[in-house]
Structure formats: structure tokens, C-alpha cells
C-alpha positions in Angstrom: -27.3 21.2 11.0 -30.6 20.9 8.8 -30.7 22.5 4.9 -33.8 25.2 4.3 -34.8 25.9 0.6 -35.4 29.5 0.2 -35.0 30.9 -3.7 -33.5 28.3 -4.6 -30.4 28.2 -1.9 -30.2 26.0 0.9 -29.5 27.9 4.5 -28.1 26.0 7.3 -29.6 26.2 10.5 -28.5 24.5 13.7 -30.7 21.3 14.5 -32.2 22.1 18.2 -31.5 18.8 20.6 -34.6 17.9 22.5 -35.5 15.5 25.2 -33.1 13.3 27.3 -30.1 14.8 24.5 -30.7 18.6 25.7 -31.1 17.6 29.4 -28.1 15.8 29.4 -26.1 18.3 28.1 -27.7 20.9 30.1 -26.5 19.0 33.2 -22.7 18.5 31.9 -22.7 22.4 31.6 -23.1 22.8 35.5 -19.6 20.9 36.9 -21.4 20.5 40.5 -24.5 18.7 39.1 -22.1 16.2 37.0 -20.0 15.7 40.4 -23.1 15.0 41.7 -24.6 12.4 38.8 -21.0 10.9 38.7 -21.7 9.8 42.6 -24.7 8.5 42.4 -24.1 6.0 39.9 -20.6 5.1 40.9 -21.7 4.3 44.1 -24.6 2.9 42.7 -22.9 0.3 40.2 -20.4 -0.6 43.0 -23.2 -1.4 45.0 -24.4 -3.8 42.7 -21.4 -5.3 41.1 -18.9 -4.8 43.7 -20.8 -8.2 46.1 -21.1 -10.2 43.0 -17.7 -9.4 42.0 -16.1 -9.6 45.5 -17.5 -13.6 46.2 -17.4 -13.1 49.2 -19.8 -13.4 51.8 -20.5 -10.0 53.9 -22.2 -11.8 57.0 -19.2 -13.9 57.8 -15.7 -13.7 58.5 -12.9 -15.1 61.0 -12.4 -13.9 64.3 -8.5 -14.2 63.6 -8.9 -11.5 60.9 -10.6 -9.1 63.5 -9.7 -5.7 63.7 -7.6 -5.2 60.7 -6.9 -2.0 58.8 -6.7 -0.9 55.5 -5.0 -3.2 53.2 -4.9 -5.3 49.5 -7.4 -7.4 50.2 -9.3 -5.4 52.7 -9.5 -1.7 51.3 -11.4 -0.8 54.5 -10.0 -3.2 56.8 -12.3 -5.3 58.7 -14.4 -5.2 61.9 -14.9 -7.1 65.2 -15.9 -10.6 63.7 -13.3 -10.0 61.0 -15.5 -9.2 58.4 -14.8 -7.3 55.3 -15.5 -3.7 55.4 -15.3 -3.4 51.4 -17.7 -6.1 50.8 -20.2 -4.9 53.9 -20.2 -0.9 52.9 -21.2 -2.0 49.0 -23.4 -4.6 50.2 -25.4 -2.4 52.5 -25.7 -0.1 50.2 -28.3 -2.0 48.6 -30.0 -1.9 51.1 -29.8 1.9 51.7 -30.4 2.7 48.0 -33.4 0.3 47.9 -35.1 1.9 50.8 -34.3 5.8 49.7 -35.9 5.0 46.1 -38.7 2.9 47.4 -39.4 5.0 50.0 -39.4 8.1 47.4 -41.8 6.1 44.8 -44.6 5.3 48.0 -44.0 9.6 48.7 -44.9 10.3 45.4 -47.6 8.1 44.8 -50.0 8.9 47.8 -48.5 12.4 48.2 -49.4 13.9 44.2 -52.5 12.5 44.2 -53.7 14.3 47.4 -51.9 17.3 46.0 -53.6 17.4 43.0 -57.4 17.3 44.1 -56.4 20.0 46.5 -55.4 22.2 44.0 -57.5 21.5 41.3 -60.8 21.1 43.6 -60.0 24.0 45.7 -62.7 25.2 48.0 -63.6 23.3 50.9 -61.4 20.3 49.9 -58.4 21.8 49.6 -59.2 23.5 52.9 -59.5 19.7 54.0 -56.4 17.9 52.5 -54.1 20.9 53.2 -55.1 20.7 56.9 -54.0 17.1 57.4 -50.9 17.9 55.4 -50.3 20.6 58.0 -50.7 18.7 60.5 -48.3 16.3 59.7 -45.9 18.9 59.0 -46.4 19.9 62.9 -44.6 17.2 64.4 -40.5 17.1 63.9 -39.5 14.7 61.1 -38.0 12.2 62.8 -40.0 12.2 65.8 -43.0 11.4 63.4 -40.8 8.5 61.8 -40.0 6.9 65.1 -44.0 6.9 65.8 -44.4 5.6 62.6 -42.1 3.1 62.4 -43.1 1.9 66.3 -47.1 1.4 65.1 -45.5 -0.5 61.5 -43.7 -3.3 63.9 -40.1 -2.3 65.0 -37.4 -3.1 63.3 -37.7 -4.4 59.5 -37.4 -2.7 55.9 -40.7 -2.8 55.1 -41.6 -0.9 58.5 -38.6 1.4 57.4 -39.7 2.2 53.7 -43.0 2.9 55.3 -42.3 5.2 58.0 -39.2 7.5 55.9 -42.3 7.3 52.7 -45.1 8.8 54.7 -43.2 11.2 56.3 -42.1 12.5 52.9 -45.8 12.7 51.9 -45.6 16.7 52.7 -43.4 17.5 50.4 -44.5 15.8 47.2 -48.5 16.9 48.2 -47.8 21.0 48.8 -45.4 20.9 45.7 -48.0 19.1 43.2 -50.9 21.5 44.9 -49.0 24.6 43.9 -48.0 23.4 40.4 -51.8 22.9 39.8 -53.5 25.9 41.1 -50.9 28.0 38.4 -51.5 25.3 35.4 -55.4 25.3 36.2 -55.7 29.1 35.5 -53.9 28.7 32.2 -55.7 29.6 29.5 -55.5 25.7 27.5 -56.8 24.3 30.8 -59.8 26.8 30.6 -60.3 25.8 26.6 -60.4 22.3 27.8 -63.4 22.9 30.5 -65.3 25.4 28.3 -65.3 22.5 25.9 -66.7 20.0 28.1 -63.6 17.5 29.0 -64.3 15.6 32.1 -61.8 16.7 35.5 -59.9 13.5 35.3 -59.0 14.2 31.4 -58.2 17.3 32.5 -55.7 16.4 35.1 -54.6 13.6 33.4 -53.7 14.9 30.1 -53.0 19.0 30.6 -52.0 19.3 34.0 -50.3 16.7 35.4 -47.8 16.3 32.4 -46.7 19.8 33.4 -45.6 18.9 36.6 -43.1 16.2 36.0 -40.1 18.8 36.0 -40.6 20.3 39.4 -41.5 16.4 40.8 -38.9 15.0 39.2 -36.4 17.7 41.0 -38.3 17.0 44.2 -38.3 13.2 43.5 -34.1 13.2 43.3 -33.3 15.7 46.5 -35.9 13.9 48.6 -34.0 10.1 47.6 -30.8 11.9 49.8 -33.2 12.7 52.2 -34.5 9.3 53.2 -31.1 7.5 52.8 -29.9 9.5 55.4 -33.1 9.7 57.3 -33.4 5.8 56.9 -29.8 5.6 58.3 -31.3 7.6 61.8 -33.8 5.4 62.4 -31.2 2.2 62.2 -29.1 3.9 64.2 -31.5 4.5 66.8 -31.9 0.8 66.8 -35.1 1.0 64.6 -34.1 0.6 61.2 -33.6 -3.2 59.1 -33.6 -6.5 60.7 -30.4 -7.3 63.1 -27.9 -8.3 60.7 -28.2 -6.5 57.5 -25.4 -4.3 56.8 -27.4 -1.1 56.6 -25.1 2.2 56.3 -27.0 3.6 59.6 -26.9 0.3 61.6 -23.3 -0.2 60.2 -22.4 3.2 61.8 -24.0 2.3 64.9 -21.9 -1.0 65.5 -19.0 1.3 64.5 -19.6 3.4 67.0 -19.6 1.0 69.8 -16.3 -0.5 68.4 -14.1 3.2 68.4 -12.5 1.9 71.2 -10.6 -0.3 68.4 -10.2 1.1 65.8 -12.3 3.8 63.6 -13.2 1.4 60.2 -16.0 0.2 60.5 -17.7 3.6 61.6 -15.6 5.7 59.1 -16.4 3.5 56.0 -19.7 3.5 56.1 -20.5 7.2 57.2 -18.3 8.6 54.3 -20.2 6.1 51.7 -23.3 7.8 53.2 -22.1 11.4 53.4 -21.3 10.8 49.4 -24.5 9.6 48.4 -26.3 12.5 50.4 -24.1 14.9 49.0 -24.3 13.5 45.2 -28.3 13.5 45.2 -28.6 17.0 46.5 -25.8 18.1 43.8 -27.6 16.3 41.2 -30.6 17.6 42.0 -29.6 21.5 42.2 -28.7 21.0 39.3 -31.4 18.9 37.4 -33.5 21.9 38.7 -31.6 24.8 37.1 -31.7 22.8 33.9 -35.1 21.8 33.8 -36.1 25.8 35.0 -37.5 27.6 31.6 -36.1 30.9 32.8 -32.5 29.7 32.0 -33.1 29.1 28.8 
């Protein structure tokens, strides 16, 4: 509460939270959304802490210890080489969470600038740049990431982060393009060109800050996405290097070993069904409470 003078008293009035403060408690008003944020960084922090924690060393393990099931000292048992599902599903989820965010930040940095000169240029070049964005759209998803990720070398993060990036490119481009061809008919934006501001100061400083909601919503449903699209592609064979205890290639060697037991396939699908599910939740509801109209 604040104090306002007014002949001589002093009214209270309730102090309005802005920023981060406000968001925040926007989100913990929707129970799905906080199920969701809850997720994300619980599996998040257990994928960081949980291999420095453990000591353990996730590419090696006894052949005597194959094939074991849940227990003490292995919460998910182990799999064919006798290696600790715990300390693999945690590990690789570094991995997973690396190449969903990265993938995200390469999405967003070649698809909002190719939105943004469509919609602000218009015409001819957003005749252009909407074209090749429709033509990306033709092709399926993941056939278009299997292309991709074929021409970037095979098998290899970098080749994956590429690949699951540019396909995302689509989504960030026709979401930024709309955003600006509402904000550029607004009347400050027309103030600012009537008064001689150059295009990039316009974009830069009364349109683009006007976007980050929407992006930002965009930005956190599309980092599910890629995870799980980054887990196709490895278990299609073409994801990370032979090896690394991806979610998607760890479900593929699972697979192959249900003849066994079901571990090291359940382990790691759950772990990526949770993350999935947690981003999407988040993000429905980051986008109710960053939407003006439920205020």
C-alpha cells in the first residue's frame, strides 16, 4: 500500500506489482501453467546436478550389473552394458535441453528478422520473404529435418541444432510478420515516421519491443517442440554422435533391448513426455498471462 495526501488525510491505495513480480504471480494463479514451470525446472536442475552429484560415470558400467531393475542404487535399473539408467536419463538430458534451447535461439534469430522486414516493408518484399517461408512450410516437418540434417553431415549435435532450428524458422518469421503489420499502423509508429525517424529506429525502438510477449510465448512452446523433434531424428539414427545418451537415441537402444526388459526405453520416454508436456503447459499459460485482454 502507498499513502496519497488529499486535504490534508492520507488515502491508501494498493501499490500495482509490475514486471517479473506481476507475471509471476499471474502464472501461480493458473495451477496447469505452475505444473508446468514446476517441470521444467525440476527436470532441469536434476539434469544438471543430478551427474555431478551422482559421480558416476554414465558411459560405463559392468556387464555383471546388466539388466537390472529398479532398485536403491539404481532408481531405473540399468541397461545391457550395465549402466545406470538414473545417471544416463539426467545426463542426456543435457544434451536434449541444450539442443531444444539452442535450437530455439538460431529459430528466433534468423526467423524475426525476416519477419519483421516483411511486415514492416510490405509490398513486393513481403511478397518475397513470405513465399520462401511458404515454401518451407510445404514440405512435412520432419521430412524437411531429415534433408536438412543429411546436407549438415549425418549424425552430430551441431548438424542436429541446425536442422530442428531452421525448420522452426516458420513459425517465429509469420508470428513476428503479423505482430508488425498491426504495431506499424498504430498511431505512435505513424508520429514516429511523420517526424522523420529512420526505419531501423523505428523497428528497433517502437515495434520490436512490442513483440517480445507473443515471441516469448512462441519461444517457450516451440523449445517442447524441438526436444521432442530432436529426439525423432536420433531415433531415426540421425540425431548426436554414437554414444551420447540422448533421450531419442536412448529410446531407440531401448527399443531394441524390450526383449529384456522395458527400463531403458521407459525411463527415458517418460523424462521426455514430462518435458514436452511441462513446456506446452508453461507456455499456455505464460500466454494467458501475458494476453492484455485478461487483465
Amino acid at each position: 500500500m502507498r499513502g496519497v495526501k488529499e486535504n490534508g488525510g492520507e488515502i491508501l491505495l494498493p501499490v500495482r506489482r509490475e514486471g517479473f513480480p506481476r507475471l509471476f504471480a499471474e502464472l501461480m494463479k493458473r495451477r496447469s501453467a505452475a505444473i508446468g514451470m514446476g517441470v521444467v525446472i525440476l527436470l532441469t536442475l536434476m539434469s544438471l546436478f543430478v551427474p555431478i552429484l551422482h559421480g558416476g560415470d554414465p558411459l560405463q558400467g559392468t556387464e555383471a550389473a546388466a539388466y537390472l531393475g529398479p532398485s536403491f542404487h539404481h532408481p531405473f535399473g540399468t541397461d545391457v552394458l550395465g549402466r545406470d539408467l538414473f545417471l544416463r536419463v539426467f545426463y542426456g538430458g543435457r544434451f536434449s535441453l541444450a539442443i531444444g534451447f539452442s535450437a530455439v535461439l538460431l529459430s528466433l534469430a534468423l526467423g524475426v528478422p525476416l519477419g519483421a522486414v516483411a511486415g514492416y516493408a510490405g509490398g513486393k518484399v513481403d511478397a518475397f520473404l513470405m513465399r520462401l517461408i511458404d515454401l518451407m512450410l510445404s514440405f512435412p516437418s520432419l521430412l524437411l529435418a531429415i534433408v536438412l540434417t543429411t546436407l549438415f553431415g549425418g549424425a552430430s549435435m551441431s548438424g542436429l541444432i541446425l536442422s530442428v532450428g531452421i525448420v522452426g524458422i516458420p513459425q517465429f518469421a509469420r508470428q513476428m510478420r503479423g505482430e508488425v503489420l498491426a504495431i506499424r499502423e498504430q498511431e505512435y509508429v505513424m508520429a514516429a515516421r511523420a517526424l522523420g525517424f529512420q526505419h531501423l529506429r523505428i523497428l528497433f525502438k517502437h515495434v520490436l519491443p512490442n513483440t517480445i510477449a507473443p515471441l516469448t510465448v512462441l519461444a517457450t512452446l516451440r523449445v517442447g517442440t524441438a526436444i521432442l523433434d530432436a529426439a525423432g531424428l536420433s531415433f531415426l539414427g540421425l540425431g548426436v554422435e554414437v554414444g551420447v545418451p540422448e533421450w531419442g537415441t536412448m529410446i531407440k537402444i531401448g527399443r531394441d533391448e524390450m526383449s529384456q526388459t522395458i527400463w531403458p526405453a521407459l525411463f527415458p520416454g517418460l523424462a521426455l513426455t514430462l518435458i514436452v508436456l511441462g513446456f506446452n503447459l508453461f507456455g499456455d499459460g505464460l500466454r494467458d498471462a501475458l494476453d492484455p485482454k485478461n487483465k
